[in-house]
Biotite code that builds the C-alpha atoms (Angstrom):
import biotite.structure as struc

atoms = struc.array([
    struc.Atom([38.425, 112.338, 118.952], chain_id="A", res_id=1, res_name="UNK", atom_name="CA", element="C"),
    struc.Atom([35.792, 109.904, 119.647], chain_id="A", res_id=2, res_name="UNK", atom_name="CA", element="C"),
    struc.Atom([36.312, 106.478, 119.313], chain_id="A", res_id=3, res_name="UNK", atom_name="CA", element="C"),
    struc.Atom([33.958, 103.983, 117.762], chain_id="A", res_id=4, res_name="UNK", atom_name="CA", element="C"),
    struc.Atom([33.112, 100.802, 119.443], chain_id="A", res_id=5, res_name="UNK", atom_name="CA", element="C"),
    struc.Atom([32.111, 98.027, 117.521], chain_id="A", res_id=6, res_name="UNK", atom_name="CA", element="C"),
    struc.Atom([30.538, 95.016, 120.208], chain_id="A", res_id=7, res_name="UNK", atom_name="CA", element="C"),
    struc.Atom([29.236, 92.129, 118.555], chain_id="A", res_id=8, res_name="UNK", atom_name="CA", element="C"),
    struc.Atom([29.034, 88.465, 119.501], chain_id="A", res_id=9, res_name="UNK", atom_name="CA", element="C"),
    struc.Atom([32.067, 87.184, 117.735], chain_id="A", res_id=10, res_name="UNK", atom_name="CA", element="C"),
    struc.Atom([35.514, 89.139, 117.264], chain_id="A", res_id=11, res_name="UNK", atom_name="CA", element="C"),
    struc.Atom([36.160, 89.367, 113.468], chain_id="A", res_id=12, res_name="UNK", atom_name="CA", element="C"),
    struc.Atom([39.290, 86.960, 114.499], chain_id="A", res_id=13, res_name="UNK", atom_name="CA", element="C"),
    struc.Atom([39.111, 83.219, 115.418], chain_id="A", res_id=14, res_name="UNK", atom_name="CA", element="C"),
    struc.Atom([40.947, 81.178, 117.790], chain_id="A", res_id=15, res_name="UNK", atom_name="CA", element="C"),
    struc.Atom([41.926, 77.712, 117.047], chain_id="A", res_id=16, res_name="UNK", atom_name="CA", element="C"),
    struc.Atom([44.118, 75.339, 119.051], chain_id="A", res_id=17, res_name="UNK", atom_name="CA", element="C"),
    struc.Atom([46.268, 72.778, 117.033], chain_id="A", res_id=18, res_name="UNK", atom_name="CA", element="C"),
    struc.Atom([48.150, 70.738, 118.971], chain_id="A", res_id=19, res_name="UNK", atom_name="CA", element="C"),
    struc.Atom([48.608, 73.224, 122.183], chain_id="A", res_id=20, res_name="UNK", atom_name="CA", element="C"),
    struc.Atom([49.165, 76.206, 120.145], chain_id="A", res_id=21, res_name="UNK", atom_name="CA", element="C"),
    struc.Atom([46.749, 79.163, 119.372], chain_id="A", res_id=22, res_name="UNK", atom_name="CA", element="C"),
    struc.Atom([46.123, 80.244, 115.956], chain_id="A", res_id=23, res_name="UNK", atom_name="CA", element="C"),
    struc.Atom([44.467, 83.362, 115.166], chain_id="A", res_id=24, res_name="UNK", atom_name="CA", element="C"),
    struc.Atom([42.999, 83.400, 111.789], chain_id="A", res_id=25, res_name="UNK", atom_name="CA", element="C"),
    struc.Atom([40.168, 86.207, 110.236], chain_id="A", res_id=26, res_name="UNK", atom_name="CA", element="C"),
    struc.Atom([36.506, 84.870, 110.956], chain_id="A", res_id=27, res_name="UNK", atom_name="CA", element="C"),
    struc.Atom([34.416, 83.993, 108.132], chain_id="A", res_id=28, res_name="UNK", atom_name="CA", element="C"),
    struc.Atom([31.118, 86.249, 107.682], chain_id="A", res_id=29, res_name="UNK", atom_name="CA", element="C"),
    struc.Atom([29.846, 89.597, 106.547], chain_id="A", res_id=30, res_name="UNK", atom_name="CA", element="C"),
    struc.Atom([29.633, 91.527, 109.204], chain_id="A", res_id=31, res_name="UNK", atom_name="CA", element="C"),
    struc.Atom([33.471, 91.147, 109.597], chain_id="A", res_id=32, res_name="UNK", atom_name="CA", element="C"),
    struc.Atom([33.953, 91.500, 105.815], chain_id="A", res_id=33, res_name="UNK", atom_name="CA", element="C"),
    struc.Atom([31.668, 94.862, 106.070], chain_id="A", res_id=34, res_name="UNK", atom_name="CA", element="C"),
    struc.Atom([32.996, 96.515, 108.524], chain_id="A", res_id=35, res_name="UNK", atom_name="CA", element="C"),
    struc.Atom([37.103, 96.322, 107.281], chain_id="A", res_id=36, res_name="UNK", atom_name="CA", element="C"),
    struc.Atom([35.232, 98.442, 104.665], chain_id="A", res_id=37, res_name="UNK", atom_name="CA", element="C"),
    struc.Atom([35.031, 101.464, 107.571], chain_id="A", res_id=38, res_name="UNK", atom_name="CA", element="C"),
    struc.Atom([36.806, 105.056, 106.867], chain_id="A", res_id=39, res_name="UNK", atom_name="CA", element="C"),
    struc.Atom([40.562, 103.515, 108.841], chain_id="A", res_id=40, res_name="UNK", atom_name="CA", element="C"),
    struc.Atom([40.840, 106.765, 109.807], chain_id="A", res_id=41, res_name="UNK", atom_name="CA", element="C"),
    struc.Atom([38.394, 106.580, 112.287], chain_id="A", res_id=42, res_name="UNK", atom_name="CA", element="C"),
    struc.Atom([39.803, 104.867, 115.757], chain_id="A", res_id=43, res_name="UNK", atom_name="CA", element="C"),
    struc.Atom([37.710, 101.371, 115.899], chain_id="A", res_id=44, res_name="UNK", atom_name="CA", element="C"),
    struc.Atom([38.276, 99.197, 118.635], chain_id="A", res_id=45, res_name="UNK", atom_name="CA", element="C"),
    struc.Atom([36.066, 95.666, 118.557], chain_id="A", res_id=46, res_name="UNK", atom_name="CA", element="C"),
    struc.Atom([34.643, 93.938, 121.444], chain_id="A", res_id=47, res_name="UNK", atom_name="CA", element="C"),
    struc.Atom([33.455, 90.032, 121.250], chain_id="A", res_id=48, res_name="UNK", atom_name="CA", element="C"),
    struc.Atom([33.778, 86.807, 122.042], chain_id="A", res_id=49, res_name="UNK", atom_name="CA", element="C"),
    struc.Atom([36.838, 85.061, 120.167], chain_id="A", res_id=50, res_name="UNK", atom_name="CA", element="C"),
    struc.Atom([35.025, 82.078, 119.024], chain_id="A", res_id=51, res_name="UNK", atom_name="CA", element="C"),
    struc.Atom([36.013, 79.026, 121.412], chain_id="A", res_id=52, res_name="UNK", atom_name="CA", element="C"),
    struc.Atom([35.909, 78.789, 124.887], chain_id="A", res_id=53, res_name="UNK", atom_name="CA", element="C"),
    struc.Atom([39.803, 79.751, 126.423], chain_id="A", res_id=54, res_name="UNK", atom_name="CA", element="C"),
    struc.Atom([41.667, 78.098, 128.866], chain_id="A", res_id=55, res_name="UNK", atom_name="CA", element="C"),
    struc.Atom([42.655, 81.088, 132.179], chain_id="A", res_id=56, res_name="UNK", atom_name="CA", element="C"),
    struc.Atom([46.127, 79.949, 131.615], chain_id="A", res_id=57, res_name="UNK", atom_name="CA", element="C"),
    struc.Atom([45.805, 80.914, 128.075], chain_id="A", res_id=58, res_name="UNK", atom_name="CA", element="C"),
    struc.Atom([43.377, 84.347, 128.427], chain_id="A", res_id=59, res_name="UNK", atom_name="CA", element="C"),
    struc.Atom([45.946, 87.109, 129.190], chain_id="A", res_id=60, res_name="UNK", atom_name="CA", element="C"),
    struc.Atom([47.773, 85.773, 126.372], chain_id="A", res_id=61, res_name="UNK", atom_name="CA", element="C"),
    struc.Atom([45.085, 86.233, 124.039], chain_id="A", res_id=62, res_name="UNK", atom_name="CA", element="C"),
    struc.Atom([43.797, 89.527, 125.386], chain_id="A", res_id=63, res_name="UNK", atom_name="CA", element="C"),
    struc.Atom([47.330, 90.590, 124.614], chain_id="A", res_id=64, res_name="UNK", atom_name="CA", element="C"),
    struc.Atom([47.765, 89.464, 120.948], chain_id="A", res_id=65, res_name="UNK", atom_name="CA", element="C"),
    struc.Atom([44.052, 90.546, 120.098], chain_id="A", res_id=66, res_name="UNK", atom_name="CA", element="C"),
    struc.Atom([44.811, 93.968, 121.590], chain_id="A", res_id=67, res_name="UNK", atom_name="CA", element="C"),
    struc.Atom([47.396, 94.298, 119.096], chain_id="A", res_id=68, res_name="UNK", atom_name="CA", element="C"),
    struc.Atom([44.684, 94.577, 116.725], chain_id="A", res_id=69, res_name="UNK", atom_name="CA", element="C"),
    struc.Atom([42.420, 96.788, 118.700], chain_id="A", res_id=70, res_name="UNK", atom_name="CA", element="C"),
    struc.Atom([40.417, 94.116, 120.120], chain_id="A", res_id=71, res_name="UNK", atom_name="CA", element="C"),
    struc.Atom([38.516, 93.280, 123.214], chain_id="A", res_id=72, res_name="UNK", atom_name="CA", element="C"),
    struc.Atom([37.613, 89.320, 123.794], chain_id="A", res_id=73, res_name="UNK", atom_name="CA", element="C"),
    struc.Atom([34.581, 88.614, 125.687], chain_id="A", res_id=74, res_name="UNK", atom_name="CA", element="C"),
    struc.Atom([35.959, 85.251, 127.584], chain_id="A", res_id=75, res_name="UNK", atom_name="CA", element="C"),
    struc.Atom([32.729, 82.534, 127.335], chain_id="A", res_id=76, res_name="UNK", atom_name="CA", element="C"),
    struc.Atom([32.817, 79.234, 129.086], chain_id="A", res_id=77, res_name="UNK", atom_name="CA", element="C"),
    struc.Atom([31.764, 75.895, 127.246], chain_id="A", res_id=78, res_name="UNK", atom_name="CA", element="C"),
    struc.Atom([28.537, 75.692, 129.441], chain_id="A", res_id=79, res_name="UNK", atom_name="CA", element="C"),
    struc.Atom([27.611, 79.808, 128.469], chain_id="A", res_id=80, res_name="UNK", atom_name="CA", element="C"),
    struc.Atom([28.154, 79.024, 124.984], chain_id="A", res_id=81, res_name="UNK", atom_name="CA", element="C"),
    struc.Atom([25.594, 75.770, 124.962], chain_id="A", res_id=82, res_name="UNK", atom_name="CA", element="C"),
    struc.Atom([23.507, 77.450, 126.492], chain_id="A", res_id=83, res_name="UNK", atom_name="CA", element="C"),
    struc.Atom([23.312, 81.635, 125.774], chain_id="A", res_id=84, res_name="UNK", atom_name="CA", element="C"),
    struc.Atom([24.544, 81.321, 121.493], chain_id="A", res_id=85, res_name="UNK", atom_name="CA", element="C"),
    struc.Atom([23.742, 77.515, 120.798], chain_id="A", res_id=86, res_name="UNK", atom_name="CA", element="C"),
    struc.Atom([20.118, 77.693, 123.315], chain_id="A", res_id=87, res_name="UNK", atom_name="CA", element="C"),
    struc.Atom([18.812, 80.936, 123.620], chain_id="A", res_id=88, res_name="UNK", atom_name="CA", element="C"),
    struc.Atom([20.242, 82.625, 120.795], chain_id="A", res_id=89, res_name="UNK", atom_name="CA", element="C"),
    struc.Atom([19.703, 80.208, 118.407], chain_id="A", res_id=90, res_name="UNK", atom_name="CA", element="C"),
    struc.Atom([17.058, 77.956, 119.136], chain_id="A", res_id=91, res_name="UNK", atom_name="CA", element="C"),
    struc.Atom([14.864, 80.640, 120.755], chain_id="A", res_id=92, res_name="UNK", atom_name="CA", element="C"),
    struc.Atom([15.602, 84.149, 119.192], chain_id="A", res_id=93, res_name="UNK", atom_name="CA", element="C"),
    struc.Atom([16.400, 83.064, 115.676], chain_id="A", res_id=94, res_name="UNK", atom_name="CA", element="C"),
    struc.Atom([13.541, 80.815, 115.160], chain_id="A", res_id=95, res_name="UNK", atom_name="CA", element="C"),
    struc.Atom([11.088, 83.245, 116.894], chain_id="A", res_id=96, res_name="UNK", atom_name="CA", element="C"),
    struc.Atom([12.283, 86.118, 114.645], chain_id="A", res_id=97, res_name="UNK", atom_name="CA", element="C"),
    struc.Atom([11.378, 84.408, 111.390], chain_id="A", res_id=98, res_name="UNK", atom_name="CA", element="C"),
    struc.Atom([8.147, 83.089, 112.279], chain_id="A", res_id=99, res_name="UNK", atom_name="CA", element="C"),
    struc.Atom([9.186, 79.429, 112.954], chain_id="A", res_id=100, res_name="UNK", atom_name="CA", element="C"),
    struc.Atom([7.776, 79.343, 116.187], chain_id="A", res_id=101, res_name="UNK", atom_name="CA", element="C"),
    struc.Atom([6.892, 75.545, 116.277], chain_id="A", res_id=102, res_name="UNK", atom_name="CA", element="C"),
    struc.Atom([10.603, 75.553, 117.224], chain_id="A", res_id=103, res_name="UNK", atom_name="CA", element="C"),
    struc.Atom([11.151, 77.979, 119.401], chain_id="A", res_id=104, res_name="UNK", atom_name="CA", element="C"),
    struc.Atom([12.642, 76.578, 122.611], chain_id="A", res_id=105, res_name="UNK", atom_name="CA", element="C"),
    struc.Atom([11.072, 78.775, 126.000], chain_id="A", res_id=106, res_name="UNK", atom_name="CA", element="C"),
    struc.Atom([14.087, 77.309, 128.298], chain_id="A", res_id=107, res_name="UNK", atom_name="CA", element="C"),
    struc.Atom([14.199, 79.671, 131.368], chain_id="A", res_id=108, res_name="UNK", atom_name="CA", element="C"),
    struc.Atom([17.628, 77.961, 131.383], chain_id="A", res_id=109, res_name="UNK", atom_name="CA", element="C"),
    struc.Atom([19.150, 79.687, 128.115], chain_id="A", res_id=110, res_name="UNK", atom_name="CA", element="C"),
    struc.Atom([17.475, 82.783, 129.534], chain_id="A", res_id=111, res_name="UNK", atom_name="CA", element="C"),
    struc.Atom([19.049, 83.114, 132.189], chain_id="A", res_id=112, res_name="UNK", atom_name="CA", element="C"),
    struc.Atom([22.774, 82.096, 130.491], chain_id="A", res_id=113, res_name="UNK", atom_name="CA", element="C"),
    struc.Atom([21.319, 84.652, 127.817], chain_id="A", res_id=114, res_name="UNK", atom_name="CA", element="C"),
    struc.Atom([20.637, 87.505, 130.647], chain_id="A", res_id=115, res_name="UNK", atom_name="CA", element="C"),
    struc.Atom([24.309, 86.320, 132.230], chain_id="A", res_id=116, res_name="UNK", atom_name="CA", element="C"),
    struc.Atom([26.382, 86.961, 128.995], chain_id="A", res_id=117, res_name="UNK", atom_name="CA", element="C"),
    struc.Atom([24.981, 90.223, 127.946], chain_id="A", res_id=118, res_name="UNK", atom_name="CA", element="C"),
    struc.Atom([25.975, 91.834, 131.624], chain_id="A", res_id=119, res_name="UNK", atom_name="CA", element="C"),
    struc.Atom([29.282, 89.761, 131.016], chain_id="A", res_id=120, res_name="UNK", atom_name="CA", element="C"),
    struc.Atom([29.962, 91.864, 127.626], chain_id="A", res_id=121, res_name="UNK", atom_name="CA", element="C"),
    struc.Atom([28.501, 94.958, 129.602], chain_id="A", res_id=122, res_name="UNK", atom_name="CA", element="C"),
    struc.Atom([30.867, 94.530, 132.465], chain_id="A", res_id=123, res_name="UNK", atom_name="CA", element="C"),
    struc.Atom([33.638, 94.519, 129.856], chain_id="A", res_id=124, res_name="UNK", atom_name="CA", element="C"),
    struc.Atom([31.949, 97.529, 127.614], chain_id="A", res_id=125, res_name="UNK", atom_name="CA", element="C"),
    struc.Atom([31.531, 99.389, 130.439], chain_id="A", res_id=126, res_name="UNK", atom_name="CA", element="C"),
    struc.Atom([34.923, 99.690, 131.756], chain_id="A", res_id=127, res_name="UNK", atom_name="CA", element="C"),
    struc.Atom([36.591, 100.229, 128.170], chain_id="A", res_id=128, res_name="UNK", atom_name="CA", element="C"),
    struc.Atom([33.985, 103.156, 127.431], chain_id="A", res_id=129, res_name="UNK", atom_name="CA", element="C"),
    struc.Atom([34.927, 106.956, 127.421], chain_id="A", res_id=130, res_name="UNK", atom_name="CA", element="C"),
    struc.Atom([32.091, 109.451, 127.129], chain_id="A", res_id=131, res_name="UNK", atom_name="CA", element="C"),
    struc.Atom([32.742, 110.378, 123.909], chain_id="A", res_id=132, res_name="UNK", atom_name="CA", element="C"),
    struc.Atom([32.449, 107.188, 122.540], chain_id="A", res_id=133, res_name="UNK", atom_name="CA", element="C"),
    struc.Atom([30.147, 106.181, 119.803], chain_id="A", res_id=134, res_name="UNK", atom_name="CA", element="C"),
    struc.Atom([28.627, 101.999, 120.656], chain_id="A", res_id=135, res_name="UNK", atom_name="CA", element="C"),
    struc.Atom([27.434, 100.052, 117.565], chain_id="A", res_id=136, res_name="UNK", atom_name="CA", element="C"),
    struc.Atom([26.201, 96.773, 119.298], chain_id="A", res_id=137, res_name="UNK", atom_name="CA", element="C"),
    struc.Atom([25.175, 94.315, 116.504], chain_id="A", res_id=138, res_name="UNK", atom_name="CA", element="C"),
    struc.Atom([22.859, 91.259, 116.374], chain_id="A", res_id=139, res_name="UNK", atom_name="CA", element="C"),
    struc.Atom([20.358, 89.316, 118.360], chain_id="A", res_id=140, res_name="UNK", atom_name="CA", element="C"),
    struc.Atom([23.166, 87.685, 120.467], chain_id="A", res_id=141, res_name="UNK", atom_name="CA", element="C"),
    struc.Atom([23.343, 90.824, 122.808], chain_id="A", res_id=142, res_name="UNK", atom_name="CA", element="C"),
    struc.Atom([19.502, 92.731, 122.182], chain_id="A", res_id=143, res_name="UNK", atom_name="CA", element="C"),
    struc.Atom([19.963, 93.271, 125.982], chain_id="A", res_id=144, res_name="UNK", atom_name="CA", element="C"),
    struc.Atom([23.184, 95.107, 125.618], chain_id="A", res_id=145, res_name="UNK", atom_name="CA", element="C"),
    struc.Atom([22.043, 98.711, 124.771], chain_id="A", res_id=146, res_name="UNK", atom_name="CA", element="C"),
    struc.Atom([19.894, 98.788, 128.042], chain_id="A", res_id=147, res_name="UNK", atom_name="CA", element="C"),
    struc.Atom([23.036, 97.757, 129.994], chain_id="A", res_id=148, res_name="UNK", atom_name="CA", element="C"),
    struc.Atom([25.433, 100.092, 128.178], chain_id="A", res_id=149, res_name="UNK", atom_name="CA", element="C"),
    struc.Atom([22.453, 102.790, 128.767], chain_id="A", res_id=150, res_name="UNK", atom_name="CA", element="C"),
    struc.Atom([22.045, 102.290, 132.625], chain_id="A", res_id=151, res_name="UNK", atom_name="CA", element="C"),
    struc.Atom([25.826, 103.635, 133.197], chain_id="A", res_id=152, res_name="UNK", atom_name="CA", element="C"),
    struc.Atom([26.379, 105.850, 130.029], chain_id="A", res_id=153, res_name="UNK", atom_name="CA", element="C"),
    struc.Atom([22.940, 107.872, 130.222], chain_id="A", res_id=154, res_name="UNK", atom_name="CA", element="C"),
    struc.Atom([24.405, 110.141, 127.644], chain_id="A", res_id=155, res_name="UNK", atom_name="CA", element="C"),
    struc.Atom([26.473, 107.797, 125.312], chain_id="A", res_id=156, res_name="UNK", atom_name="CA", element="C"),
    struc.Atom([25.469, 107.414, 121.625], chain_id="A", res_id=157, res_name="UNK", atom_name="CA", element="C"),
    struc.Atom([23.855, 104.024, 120.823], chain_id="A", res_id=158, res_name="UNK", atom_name="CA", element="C"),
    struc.Atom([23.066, 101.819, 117.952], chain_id="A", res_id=159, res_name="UNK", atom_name="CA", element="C"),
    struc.Atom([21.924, 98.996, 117.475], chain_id="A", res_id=160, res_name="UNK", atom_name="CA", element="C"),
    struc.Atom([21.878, 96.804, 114.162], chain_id="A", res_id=161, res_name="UNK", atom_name="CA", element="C"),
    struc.Atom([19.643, 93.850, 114.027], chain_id="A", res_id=162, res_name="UNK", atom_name="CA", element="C"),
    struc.Atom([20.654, 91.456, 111.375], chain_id="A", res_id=163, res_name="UNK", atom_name="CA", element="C"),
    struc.Atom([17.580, 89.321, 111.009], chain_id="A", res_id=164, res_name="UNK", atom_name="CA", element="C"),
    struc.Atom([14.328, 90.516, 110.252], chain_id="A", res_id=165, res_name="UNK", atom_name="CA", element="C"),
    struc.Atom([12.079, 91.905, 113.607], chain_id="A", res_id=166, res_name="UNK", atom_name="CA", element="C"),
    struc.Atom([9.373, 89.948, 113.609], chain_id="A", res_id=167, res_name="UNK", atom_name="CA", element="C"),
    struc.Atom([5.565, 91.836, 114.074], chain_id="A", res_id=168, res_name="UNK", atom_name="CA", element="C"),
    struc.Atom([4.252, 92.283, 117.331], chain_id="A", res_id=169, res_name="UNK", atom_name="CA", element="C"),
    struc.Atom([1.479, 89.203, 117.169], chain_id="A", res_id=170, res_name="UNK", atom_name="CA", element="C"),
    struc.Atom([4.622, 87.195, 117.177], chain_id="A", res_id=171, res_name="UNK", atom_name="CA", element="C"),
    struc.Atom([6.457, 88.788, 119.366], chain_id="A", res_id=172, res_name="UNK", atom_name="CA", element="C"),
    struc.Atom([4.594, 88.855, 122.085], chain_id="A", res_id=173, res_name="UNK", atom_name="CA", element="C"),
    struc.Atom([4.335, 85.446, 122.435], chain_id="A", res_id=174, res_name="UNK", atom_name="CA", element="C"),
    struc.Atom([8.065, 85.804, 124.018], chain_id="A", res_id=175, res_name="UNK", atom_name="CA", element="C"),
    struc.Atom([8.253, 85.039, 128.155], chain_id="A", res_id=176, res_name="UNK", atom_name="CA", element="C"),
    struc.Atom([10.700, 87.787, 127.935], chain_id="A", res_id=177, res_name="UNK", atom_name="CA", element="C"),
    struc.Atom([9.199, 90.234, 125.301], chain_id="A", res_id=178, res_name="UNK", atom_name="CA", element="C"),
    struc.Atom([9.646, 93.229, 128.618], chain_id="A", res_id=179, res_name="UNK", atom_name="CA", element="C"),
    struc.Atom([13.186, 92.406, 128.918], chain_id="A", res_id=180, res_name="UNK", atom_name="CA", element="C"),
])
């Protein structure tokens, strides 16, 4: 039976470090909320990034506990985060896409963290991935994902949910990296 694979840019689980200790608590938002709401018959397993940047000493221990729960983190580095969710992401896609453009950052910086991160998650899609798997990439975070996901898994069912609104094609345009 196929499997479906949720990838998204954070896990529907938090990490948060009190004092030396890791505590794993549910993530706040509607995509996690929505998706709980998924036929738990079907075999789900979740790829993202566990919202804070891990220590190595401390990453096989989460990749273990989250695994217990049928999900796969996407490890991000302080310096990836600043730059590919809090830059590119955010102060380049998001504005963009609702027509704020007066603050739309063109950094070829968070670009190329942006560019880095989705083949990160892809490296870590691709080697979880069976052929009979069914991908559900979500957001803006990881629009570069699909084409990744695509280049090794010609035949793999894809979607892809956008949850902000896709601006028109005047706008768009405007975007260094409308190709990509």
């Amino acid at each position: 039976m196929s499997r479906l694979v949720i990838i998204s840019n954070r896990l529907p689980i938090t990490i948060d470090n009190k004092e030396g200790e890791l505590i794993y608590h549910p993530s706040a938002g509607g995509l996690a909320t929505g998706l709980n709401s998924l036929d738990q018959s079907q075999q789900k397993v979740w790829i993202g990034w566990p919202g804070r940047a891990i220590k190595k000493r401390q990453m096989d221990e989460v990749t273990q506990e989250l695994a217990k729960k049928d999900l796969i983190p996407v490890f991000l580095s302080s310096k990836e985060i600043e730059r590919y969710y809090e830059g590119f992401s955010n102060k380049s896609i998001w504005p963009h896409f609702h027509y704020f453009t007066q603050y739309t950052i063109y950094d070829s910086e968070y670009w190329k963290a942006y560019q880095k991160v989705n083949q990160k998650f892809a490296d870590i899609v691709i080697q979880e991935l069976r052929p009979d798997d069914r991908v559900w990439v979500h957001d803006y975070q990881l629009m570069l994902l699909p084409h990744l996901i695509r280049q090794v898994f010609p035949d793999i069912s894809i979607g892809f949910f956008l949850h902000i609104p896709f601006l028109s094609y005047e706008f768009f345009r405007f975007l260094p990296w409308r190709a990509e």
